[in-house]
N, C-alpha and C positions, 0 to 999 in steps of 0.2 A: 319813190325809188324804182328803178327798170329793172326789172327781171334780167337774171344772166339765166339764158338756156342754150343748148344745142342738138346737135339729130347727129345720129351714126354718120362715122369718118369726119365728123369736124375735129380741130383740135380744141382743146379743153384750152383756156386763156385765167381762168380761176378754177386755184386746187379745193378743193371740199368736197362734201354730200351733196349728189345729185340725185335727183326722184324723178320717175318717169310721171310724167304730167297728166298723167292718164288715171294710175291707181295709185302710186305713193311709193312704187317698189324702188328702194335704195339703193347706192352705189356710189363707193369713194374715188373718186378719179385727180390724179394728181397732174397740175402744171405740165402743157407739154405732150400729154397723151392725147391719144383717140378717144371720142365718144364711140361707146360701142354700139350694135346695129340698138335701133331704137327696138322699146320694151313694147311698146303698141304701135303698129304700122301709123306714119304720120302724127304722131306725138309727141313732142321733142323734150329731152331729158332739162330737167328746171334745178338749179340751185337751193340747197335749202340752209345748207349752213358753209359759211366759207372758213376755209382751213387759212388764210393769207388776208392781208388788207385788198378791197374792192379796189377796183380801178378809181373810183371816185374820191374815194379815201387817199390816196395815192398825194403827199406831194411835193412839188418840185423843189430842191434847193441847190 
């Protein structure tokens, strides 16, 4: 399975718990928002629990 992550100013494309990738520090970001400035400079914030079906999960009918 592919990691969902992202770094400050992307938008968030799955809602759940994200952890900065660096030390573990937490943060719920919902569908649609900003990832906020990253928690370690060049560390990009990683998914760890998803609040919604993955993209992959996803499907068409």
């Amino acid at each position: 399975m592919a990691e969902i992550f992202g770094t400050g100013g992307d938008p968030v494309d799955v809602g759940g718990e994200y952890e900065c990738s660096e030390c573990g520090f937490r943060r719920k970001l919902n569908k649609g928002e900003t990832f906020p400035p990253d928690h370690h400079p060049e560390k990009p914030w990683t998914l760890y629990l998803a609040s919604e079906e993955l993209p992959a999960q996803q499907t068409s009918g």
